[in-house]
C-alpha positions as CSV (number, residue, x, y, z in Angstrom):
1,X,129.7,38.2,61.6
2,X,130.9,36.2,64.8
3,X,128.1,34.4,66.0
4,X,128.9,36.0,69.6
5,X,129.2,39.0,68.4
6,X,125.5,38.3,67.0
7,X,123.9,37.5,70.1
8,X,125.6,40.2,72.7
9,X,124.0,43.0,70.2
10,X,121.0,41.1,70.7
11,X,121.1,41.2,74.5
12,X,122.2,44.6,74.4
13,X,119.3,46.0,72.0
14,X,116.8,44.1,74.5
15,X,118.5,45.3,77.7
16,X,118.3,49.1,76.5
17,X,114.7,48.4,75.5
18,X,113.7,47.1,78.9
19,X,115.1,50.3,80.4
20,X,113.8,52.8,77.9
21,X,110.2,51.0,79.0
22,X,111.0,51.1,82.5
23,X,112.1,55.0,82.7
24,X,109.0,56.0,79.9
25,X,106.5,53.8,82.2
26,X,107.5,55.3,85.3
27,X,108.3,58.6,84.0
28,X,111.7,59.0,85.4
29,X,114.3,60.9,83.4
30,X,117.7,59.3,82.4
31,X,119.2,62.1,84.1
32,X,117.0,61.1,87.7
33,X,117.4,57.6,86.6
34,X,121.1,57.9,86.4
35,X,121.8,60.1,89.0
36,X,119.2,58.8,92.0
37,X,120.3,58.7,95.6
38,X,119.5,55.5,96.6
39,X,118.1,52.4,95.4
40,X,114.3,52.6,95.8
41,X,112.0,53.2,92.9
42,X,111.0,56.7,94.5
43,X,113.9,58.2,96.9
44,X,113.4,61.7,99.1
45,X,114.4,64.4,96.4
46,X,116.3,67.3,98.6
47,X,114.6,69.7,96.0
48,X,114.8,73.8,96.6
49,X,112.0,73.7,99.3
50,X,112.9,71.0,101.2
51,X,117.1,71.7,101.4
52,X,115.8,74.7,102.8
53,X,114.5,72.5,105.9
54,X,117.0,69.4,105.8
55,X,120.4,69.6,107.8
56,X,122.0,66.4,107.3
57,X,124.8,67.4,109.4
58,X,123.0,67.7,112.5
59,X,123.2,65.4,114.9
60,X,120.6,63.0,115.2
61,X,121.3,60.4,118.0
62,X,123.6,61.1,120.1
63,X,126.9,59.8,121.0
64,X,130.2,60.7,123.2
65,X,131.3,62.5,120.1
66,X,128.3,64.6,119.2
67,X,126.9,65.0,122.9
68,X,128.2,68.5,123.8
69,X,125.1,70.9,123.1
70,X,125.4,74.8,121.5
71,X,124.4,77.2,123.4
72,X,121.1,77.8,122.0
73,X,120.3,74.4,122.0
74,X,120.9,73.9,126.0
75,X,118.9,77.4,127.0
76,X,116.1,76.1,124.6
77,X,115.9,72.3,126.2
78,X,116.4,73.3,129.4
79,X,113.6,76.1,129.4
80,X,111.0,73.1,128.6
81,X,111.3,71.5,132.1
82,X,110.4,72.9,135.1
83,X,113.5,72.2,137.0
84,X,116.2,70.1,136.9
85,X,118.6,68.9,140.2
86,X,121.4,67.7,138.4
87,X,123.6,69.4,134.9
88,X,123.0,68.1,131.7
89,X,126.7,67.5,131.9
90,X,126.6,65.3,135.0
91,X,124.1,63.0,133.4
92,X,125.8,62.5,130.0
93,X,128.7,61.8,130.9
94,X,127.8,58.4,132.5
95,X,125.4,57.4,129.6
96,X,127.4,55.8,127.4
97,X,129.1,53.5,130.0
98,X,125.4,51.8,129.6
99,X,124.4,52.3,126.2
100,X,125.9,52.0,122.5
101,X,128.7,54.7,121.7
102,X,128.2,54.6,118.0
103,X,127.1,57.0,115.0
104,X,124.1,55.2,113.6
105,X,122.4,55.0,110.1
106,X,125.1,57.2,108.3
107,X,125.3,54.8,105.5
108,X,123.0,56.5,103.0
109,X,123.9,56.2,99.1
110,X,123.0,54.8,95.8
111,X,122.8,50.9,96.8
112,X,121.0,51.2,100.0
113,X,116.9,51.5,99.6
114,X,115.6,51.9,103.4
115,X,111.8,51.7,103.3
116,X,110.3,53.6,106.7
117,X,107.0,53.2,108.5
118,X,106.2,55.5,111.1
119,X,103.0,54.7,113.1
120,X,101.3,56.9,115.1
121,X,98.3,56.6,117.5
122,X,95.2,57.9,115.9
123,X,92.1,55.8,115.3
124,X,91.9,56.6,111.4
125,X,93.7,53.0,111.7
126,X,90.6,51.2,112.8
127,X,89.4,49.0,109.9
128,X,92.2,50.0,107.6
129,X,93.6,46.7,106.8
130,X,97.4,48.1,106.6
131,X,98.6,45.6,109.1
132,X,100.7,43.6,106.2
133,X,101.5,46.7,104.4
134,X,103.3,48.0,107.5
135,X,104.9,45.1,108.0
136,X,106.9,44.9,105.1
137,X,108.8,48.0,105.8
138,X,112.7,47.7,106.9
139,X,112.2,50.4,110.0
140,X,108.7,50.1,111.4
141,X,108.8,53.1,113.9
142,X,106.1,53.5,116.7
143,X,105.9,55.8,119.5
144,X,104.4,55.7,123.3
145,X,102.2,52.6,124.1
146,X,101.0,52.3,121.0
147,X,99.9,48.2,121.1
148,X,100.0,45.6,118.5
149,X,98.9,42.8,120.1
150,X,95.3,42.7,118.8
151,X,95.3,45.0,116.3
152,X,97.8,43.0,113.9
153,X,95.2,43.1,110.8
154,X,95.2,46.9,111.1
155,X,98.5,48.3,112.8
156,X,101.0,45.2,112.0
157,X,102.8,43.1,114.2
158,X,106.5,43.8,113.8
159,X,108.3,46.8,115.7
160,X,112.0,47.6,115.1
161,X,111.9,51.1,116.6
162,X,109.9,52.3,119.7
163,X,110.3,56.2,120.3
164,X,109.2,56.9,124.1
165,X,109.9,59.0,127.1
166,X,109.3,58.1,130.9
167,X,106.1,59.3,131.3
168,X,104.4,56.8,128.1
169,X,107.2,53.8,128.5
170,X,106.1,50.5,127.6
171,X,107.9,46.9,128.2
172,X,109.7,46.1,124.7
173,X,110.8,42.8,122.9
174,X,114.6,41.9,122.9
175,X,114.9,43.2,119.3
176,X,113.6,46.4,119.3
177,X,115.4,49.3,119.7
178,X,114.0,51.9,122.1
179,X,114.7,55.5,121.4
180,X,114.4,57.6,123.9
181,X,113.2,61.2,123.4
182,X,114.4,63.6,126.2
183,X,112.4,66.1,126.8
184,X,114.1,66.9,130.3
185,X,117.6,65.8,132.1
186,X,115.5,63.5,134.0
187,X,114.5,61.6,131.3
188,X,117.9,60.8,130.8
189,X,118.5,59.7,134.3
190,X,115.0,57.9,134.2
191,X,116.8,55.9,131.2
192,X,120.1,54.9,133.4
193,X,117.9,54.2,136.3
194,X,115.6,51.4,134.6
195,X,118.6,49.5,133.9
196,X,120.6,50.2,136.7
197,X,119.3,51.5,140.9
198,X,115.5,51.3,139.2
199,X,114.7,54.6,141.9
200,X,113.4,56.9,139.4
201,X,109.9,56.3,140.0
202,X,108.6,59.8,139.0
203,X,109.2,63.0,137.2
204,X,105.8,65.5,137.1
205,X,103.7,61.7,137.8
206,X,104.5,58.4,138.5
207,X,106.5,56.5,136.0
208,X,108.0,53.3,135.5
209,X,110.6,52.2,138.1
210,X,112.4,49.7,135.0
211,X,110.8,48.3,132.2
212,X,111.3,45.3,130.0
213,X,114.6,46.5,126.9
214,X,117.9,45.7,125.7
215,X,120.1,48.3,126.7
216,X,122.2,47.5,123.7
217,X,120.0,48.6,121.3
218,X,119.3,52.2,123.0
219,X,118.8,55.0,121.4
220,X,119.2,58.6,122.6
221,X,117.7,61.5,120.2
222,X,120.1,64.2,120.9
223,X,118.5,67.6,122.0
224,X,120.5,69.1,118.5
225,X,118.2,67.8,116.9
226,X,114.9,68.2,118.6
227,X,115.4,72.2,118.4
228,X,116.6,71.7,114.9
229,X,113.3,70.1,114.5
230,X,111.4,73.1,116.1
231,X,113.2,75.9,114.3
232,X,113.4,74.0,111.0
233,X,110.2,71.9,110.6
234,X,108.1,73.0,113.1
235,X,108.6,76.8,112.7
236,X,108.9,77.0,116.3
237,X,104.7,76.8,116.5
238,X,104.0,75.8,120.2
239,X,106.8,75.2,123.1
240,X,108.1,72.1,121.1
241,X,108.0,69.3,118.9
242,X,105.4,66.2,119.3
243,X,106.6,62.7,119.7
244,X,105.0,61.9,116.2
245,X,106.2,64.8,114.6
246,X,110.2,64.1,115.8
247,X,110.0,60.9,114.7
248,X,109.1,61.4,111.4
249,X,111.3,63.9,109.9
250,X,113.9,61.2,112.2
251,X,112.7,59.1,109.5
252,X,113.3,61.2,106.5
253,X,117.4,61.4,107.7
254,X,117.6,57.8,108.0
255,X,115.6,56.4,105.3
256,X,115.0,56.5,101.7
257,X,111.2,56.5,100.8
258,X,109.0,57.2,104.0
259,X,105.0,56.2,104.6
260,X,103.2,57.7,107.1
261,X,100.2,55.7,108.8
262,X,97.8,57.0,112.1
263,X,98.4,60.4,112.1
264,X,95.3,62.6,111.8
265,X,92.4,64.2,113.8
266,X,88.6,64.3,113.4
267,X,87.4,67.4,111.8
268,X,86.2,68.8,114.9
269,X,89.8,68.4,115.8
270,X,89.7,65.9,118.5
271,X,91.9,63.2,118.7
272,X,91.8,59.2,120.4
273,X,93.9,56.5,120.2
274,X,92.9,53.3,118.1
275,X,93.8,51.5,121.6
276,X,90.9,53.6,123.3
277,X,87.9,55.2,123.4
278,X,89.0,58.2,125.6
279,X,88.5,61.5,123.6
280,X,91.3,63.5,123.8
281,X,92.2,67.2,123.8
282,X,92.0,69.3,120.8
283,X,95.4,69.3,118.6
284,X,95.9,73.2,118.8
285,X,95.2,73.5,122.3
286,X,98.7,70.8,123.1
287,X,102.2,72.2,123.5
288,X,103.2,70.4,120.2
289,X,100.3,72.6,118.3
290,X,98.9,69.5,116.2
291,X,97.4,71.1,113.6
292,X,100.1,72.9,112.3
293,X,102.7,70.1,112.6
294,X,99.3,67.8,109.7
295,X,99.3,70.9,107.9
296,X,102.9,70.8,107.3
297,X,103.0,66.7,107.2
298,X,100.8,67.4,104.2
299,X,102.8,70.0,102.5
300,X,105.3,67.1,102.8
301,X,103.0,64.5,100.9
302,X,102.2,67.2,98.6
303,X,105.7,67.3,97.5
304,X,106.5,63.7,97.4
305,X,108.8,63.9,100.5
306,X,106.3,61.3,102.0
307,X,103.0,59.3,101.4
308,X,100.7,59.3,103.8
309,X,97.5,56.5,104.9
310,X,95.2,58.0,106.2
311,X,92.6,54.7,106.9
312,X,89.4,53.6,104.9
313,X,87.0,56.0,106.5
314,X,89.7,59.2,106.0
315,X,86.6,61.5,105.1
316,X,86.0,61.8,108.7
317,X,90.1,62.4,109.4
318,X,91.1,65.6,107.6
319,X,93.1,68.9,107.4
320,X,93.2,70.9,111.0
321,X,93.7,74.5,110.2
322,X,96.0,76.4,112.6
């Protein structure tokens, strides 16, 4: 037999041994193996439960395209401020002759692996160490003013994504994208403001006149979304979604394997900031009703959908009954 011939069986016999190891090892299927949705070891499987949930087709940021609002949607947003001087459709309008007019983070598919980190607040990150583990992500999501600045060891240093609204904006670095979460029409006119007349310099308190951003990498979550959120995800407990709790399923339509770090109350279920030593309300007694958005960020864990880190000392941080 041809020599050639010789060795490419040879390569081919070790090639299909390497994957019959790799699939028995990691206990993936040739069927999942074959037929996975993107290119991470472990991808978000749209299983039974969670298709039930997930709407890929709502919008998610918004755009000139996408930024006319149902119906429902509008009467729903609109009901969670307490007024509002100007029409939704009076402040949109103008909003993308400042910011990026663009559908974002629609490429999903079998090559792309997009590893997400969303970070949240809570002082279960004290001591934790995950500072290099979060850092290694391709999206590291935070929201409000949560600092890195000493904290790297435990929180991480890098940022790519800041979700915020007026009332907890923070100055941000020229390459991070902040993403704006409008809970109100003002917040939307707060957002042309900073970069523009800078005389929004308060909604129910005093916020920021402008802050430090590059208005080219602004990010608008459309309101779509927020309420597909609440009916959805949150099962419309409380008035409406928390910052945390929008982010992250945000993160489960734009990436492909999501970890979850600083989420979590005490067992008495009050709440600080790793930042701080201020105690803060209990979860169930917020708008966002805490407990029942953990609850169902377990149930997500529980199903592989997301893995969570909950700190070294995570006895103290657990499950907040609703």
């Amino acid at each position: 037999m041809n020599i050639r011939i010789l060795i490419f069986l040879a390569l081919l016999c070790v090639t299909c041994l390497i994957l019959y190891r790799f699939s028995f090892g990691q206990n993936i299927s040739w069927n999942s193996f074959l037929l996975k949705t993107c290119a991470c070891m472990q991808c978000i499987k749209k299983d039974p439960w969670f298709a039930e949930r997930y709407d890929g087709q709502v919008p998610k940021l918004m755009s000139r395209r996408n930024s006319n609002l149902s119906t429902l949607t509008l009467d729903w947003w609109l009901k969670l401020q307490p007024y509002h001087k100007m029409k939704y459709r009076d402040v949109v309008q103008p909003l993308f002759l400042h910011f990026p007019d663009k559908e974002h983070y629609n490429d999903a598919g079998p090559d792309r692996c997009r590893t997400c980190a969303v970070v949240g607040n809570s002082d279960n990150l004290i001591g934790s160490h995950y500072g290099q583990l979060i850092d290694s992500h391709d999206f590291i999501i935070r929201m409000n003013q949560g600092p890195t600045k000493g904290y790297e060891r435990d929180v991480g240093l890098k940022t790519t994504h800041r979700a915020m609204y007026p009332e907890s904006a923070m100055d941000l670095d020229n390459s991070t994208h902040l993403v704006l979460l409008p809970f109100k029409v003002l917040d939307m006119e707060w957002l042309i403001s900073i970069f523009t007349t800078k005389n929004i310099t308060r909604t129910y308190t005093n916020v920021k006149r402008t802050i430090q951003a590059n208005k080219d990498k602004v990010m608008i979550m459309s309101p779509e979304f927020m309420r597909y959120v609440y009916k959805n995800w949150s099962r419309e407990h409380g008035r409406y979604p928390s910052t945390g709790f929008l982010t992250l399923v945000l993160a489960l339509h734009i990436c492909d394997q999501v970890n979850v770090f600083g989420f979590g109350a005490r067992t008495d279920g009050r709440w600080y900031h790793y930042y701080d030593k201020a105690y803060r309300q209990s979860m169930n007694s917020t708008p966002h009703r805490g407990g029942a958005e953990y609850n169902f960020m377990l149930e997500l864990e529980k199903r592989n959908k997301i893995k969570m880190y909950k700190g070294w000392q995570h006895e103290t941080y657990q499950n907040v009954s609703h």
